[in-house]
ZAMARGU-4260 file (C-alpha; in steps of 0.2 Angstrom, whole numbers, plus 5000, padded with zeros to 4 digits):
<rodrens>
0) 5034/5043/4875 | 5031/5030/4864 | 5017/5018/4864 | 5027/5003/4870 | 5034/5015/4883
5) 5018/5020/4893 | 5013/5000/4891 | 5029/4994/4901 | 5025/5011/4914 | 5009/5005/4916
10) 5015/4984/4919 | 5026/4991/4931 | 5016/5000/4940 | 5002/4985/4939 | 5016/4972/4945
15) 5024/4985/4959 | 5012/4995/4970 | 5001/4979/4974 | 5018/4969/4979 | 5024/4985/4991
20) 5008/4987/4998 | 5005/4969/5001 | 5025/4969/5009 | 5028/4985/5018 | 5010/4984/5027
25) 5009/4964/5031 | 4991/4962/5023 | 4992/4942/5021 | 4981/4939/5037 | 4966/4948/5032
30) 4970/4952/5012 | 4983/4941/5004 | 4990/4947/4988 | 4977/4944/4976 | 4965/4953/4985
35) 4978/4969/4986 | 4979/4968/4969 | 4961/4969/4968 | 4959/4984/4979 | 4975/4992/4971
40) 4966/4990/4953 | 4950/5001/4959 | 4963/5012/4969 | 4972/5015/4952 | 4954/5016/4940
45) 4945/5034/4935 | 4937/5034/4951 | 4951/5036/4963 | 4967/5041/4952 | 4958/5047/4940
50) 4949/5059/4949 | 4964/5064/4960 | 4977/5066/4946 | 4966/5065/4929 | 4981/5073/4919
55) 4991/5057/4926 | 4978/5045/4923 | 4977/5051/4904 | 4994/5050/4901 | 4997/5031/4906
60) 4982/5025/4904 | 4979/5028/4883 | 4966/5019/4873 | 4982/5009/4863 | 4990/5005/4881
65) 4971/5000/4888 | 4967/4989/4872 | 4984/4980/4875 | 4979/4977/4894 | 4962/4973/4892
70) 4969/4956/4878 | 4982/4950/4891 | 4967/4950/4905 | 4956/4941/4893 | 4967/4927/4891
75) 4974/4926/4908 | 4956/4925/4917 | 4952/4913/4901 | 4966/4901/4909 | 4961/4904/4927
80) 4941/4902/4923 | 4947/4884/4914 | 4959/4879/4929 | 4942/4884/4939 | 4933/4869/4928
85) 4947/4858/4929 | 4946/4857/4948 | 4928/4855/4948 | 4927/4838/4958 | 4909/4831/4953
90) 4914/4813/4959 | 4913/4817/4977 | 4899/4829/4977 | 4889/4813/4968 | 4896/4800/4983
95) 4891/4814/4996 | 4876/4817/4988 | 4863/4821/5001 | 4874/4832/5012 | 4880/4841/4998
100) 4865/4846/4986 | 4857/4851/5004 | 4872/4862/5007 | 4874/4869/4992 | 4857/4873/4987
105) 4854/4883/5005 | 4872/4892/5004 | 4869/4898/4986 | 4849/4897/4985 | 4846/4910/5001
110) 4860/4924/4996 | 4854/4923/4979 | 4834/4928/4987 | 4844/4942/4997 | 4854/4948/4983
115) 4838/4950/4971 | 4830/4956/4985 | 4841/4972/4985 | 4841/4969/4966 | 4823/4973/4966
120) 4826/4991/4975 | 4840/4997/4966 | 4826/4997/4952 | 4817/5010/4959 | 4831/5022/4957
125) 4840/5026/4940 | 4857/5022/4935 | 4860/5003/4941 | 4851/4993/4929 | 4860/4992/4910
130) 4853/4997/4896 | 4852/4979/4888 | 4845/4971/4902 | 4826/4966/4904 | 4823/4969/4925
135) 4822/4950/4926 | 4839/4949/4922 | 4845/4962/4931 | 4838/4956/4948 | 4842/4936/4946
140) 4864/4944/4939 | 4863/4954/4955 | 4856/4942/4966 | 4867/4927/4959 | 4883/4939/4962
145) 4878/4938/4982 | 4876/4920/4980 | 4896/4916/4971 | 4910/4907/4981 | 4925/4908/4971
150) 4933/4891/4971 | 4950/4897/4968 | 4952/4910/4981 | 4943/4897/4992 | 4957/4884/4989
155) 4971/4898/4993 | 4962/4904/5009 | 4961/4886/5015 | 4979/4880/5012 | 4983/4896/5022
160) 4972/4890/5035 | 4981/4873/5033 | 4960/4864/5031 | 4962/4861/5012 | 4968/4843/5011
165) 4958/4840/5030 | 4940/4832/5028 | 4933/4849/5032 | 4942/4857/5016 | 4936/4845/5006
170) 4918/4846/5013 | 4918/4865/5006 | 4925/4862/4990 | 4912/4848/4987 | 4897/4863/4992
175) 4909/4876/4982 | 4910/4864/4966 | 4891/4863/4965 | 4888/4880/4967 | 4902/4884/4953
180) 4892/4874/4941 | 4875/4882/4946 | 4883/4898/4945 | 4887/4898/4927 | 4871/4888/4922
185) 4861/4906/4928 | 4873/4916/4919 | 4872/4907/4902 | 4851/4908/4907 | 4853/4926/4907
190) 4864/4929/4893 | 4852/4916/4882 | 4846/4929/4867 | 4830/4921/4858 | 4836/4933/4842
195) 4852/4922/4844 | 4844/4907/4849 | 4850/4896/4835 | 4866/4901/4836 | 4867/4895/4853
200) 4860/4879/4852 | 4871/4874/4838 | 4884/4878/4849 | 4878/4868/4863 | 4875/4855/4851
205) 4892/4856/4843 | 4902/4856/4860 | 4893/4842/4867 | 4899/4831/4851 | 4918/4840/4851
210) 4917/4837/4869 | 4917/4819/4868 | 4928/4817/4854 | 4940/4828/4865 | 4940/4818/4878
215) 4943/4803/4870 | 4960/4812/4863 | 4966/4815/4880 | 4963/4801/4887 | 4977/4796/4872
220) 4990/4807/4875 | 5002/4807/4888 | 5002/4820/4901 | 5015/4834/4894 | 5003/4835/4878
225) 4987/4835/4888 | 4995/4855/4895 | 4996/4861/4879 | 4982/4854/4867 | 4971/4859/4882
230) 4973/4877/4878 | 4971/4874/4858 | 4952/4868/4866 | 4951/4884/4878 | 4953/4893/4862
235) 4941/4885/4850 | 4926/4883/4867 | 4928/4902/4871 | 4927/4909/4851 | 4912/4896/4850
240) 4903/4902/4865 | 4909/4920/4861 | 4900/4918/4843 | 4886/4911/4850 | 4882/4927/4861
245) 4885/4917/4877 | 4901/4925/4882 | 4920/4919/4879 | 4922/4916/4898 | 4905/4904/4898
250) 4916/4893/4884 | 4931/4894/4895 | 4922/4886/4910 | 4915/4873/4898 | 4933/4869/4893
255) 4937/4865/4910 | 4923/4858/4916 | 4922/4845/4904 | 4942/4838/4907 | 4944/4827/4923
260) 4958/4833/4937 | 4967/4816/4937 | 4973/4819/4920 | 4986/4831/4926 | 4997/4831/4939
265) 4990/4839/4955 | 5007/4849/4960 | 5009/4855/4941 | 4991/4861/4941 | 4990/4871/4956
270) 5007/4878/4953 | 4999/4883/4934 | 4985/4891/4944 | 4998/4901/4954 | 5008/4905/4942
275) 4993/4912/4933 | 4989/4923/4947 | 5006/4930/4949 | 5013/4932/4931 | 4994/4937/4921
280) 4979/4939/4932 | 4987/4955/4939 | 4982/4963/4921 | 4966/4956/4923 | 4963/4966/4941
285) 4968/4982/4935 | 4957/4982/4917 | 4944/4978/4929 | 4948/4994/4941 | 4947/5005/4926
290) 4928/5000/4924 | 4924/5006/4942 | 4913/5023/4940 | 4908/5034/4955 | 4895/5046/4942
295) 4878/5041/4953 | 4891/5049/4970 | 4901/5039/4980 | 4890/5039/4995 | 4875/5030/4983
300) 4889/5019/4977 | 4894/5012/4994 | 4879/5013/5002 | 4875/5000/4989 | 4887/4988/4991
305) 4884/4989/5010 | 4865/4983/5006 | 4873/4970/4995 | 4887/4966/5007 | 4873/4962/5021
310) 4863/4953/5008 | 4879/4940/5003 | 4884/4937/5021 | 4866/4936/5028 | 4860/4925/5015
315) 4875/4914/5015 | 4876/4912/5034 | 4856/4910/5036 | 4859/4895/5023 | 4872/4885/5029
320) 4863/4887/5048 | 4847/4879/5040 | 4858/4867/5033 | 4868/4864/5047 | 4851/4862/5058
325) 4842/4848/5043 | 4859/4837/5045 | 4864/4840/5063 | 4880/4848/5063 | 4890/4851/5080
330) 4889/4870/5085 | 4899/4882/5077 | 4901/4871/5061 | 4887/4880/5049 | 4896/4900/5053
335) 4913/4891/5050 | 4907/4884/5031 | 4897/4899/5028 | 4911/4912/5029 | 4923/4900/5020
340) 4909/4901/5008 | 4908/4919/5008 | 4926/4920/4997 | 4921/4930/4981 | 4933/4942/4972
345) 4939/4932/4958 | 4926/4920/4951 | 4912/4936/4957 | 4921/4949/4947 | 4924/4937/4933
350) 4904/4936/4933 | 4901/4953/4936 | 4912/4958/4921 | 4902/4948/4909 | 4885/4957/4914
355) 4894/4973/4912 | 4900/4970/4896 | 4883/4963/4890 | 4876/4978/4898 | 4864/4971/4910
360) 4872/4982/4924 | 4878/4997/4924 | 4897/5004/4929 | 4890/5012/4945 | 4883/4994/4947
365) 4898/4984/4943 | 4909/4995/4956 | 4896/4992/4971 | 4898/4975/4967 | 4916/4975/4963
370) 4918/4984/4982 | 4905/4971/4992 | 4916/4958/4986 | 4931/4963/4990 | 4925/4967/5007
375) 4917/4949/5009 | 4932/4940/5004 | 4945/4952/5016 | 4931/4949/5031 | 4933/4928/5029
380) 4950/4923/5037 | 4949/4935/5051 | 4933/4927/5055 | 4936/4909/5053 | 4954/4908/5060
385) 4950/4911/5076 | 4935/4901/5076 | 4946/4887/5069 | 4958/4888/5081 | 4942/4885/5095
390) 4937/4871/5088 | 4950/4861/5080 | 4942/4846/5079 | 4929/4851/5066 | 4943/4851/5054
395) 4944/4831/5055 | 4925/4829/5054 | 4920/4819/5040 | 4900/4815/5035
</rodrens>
């Protein structure tokens, strides 16, 4: 078969077995479709199908068909990391301010202890930390990957639970929005490379001064050009940061970050953001399941990302109960917010990608990682729902 023909083998099976397991088994309560996806992409990497059926594995998954994948799932997570900035919303966090630094410094501070805690005995052993990390890094990438909220899987979990637009929704996107921000300030810390410095500070310099000339050109343009000359500026922020040794994903958040949401039309953005997930992102989940490695054994792999499971729901739920106690919340309100915290999977395996590829961990690494947030993220609606349903009028609470 031609090389076109495996590619168009390989989207249809991408696009197809996630869609008929997510149907034919009714997942949406405790793993909606993106997180099948997720789980179909390890299912399908070396580690599962490539073990089972490796004559299989080598026939679809070539190196031409795998470079092709691997440039849609760049630019597809590029779109979903800016949407991500886009949607932080800075304003209210500011008017909120005490409640939600307190929050979000507890719900993101005390994972991110656990997670480097763990971090620090995986270094005992061989095989988890990369070659181009110093142990520093390793332990603050690790720890920080227990610490992530992913906003956008947040917002979809809440509009199933019908608590996005309710006082408490936004309450969790304000902690979530401030945890985004610190999230990718540790990560450009960690990728900072004092050979490369220069580089980087010209760039910082350099967006800062496109930034406000850039802003100043949207605030010009009507609505249907903002769309489009917002991804001419994706493009040029992600090549900059990517020359500057930062990472292209880093530039994409930047991208975002800087635009303000009431420039586009709410409805028109959150469709962009699922149509993003349905058409692209897809790509994205299964280039990231062919990274997963079992080499160190499964049983060390998983044992792993238990320790590190523990240490992302322990630490997150331990800080929003000290939060709840310093701001007087009604019972049962802190382990509600901390497990609606707890949603990783996108914005986490975004982050965990970019360590891998600046090899600060390793693959055994990235796949015990890749497993804890999955399972953090399937665990949060089963939990919360019922919990919601018991207390119902947390939802209307405002602080």
């Amino acid at each position: 078969m031609q090389t076109t023909e495996v590619f168009l083998v390989a989207m249809l099976i991408i696009f197809s077995v996630p869609y008929l397991i997510w149907r034919v088994a009714h997942t949406d309560y405790y793993a909606p479709l993106v997180v099948v996806q997720i789980v179909t992409g390890i299912l399908l990497g070396p580690g599962v199908l490539g073990a089972a059926f490796p004559d299989y594995y080598a026939f679809v998954f070539t190196g031409p068909v795998i470079h092709s994948l691997n440039g849609l799932a760049w630019w597809a997570v590029m779109v979903f990391v800016m949407i991500a900035g886009i949607e932080l919303d800075l304003g209210q966090a500011w008017a909120h301010r005490r409640e939600s630094s307190i929050t979000a410094g507890l719900a993101l501070g005390t994972p991110l202890m656990f997670g480097c805690a763990v971090a620090l005995g995986m270094l005992l052993l061989d095989g988890w930390m990369g070659s181009g990390a110093q142990p520093w890094q390793f332990v603050v990438g690790v720890g920080m990957a227990c610490a992530v909220t992913a906003l956008p899987i947040l917002i979809l979990l809440m509009e199933r639970l019908d608590v996005l637009r309710h006082p408490l929704g936004q309450r969790v996107l304000r902690y979530a929005s401030l945890d985004d921000i610190a999230i990718w300030g540790v990560l450009a810390v960690i990728l900072l490379d004092w050979a490369r410095m220069r580089q980087q500070l010209g760039f910082l310099v350099a967006f800062v001064v496109a930034a406000l000339l850039f802003r100043r050109l949207m605030c010009w343009l009507q609505e249907p050009d903002r769309w489009y000359v917002s991804l001419i500026w994706l493009a040029a922020c992600s090549l900059g940061a990517d020359w500057a040794g930062l990472h292209f994903m880093v530039g994409a958040f930047l991208a975002g970050a800087i635009m303000d949401k009431p420039w586009f039309n709410e409805a028109k953005l959150d469709m962009m953001r699922h149509h993003v997930l349905m058409v692209a992102m897809p790509v994205f989940f299964l280039s990231t399941g062919l990274r997963t490695n079992w080499a160190v054994g499964g049983a060390a792999v998983f044992g792993v990302a238990a320790a590190l499971l523990v240490a992302s729901v322990g630490g997150k739920l331990a800080g929003t109960h000290i939060a709840g106690k310093i701001l007087k919340w009604s019972d049962g309100e802190a382990t509600i917010i901390g497990w609606l915290l707890q949603t990783k999977a996108l914005i986490m395996i975004i982050f965990v990608n970019i360590l891998l590829d600046k090899r600060i961990i390793t693959n055994e690494t990235f796949t015990a990682l890749l497993l804890m947030a999955v399972a953090s993220t399937m665990l949060s609606i089963p939990v919360v729902h019922p919990k919601l349903q018991r207390l119902q009028s947390l939802v209307f609470k405002t602080h």
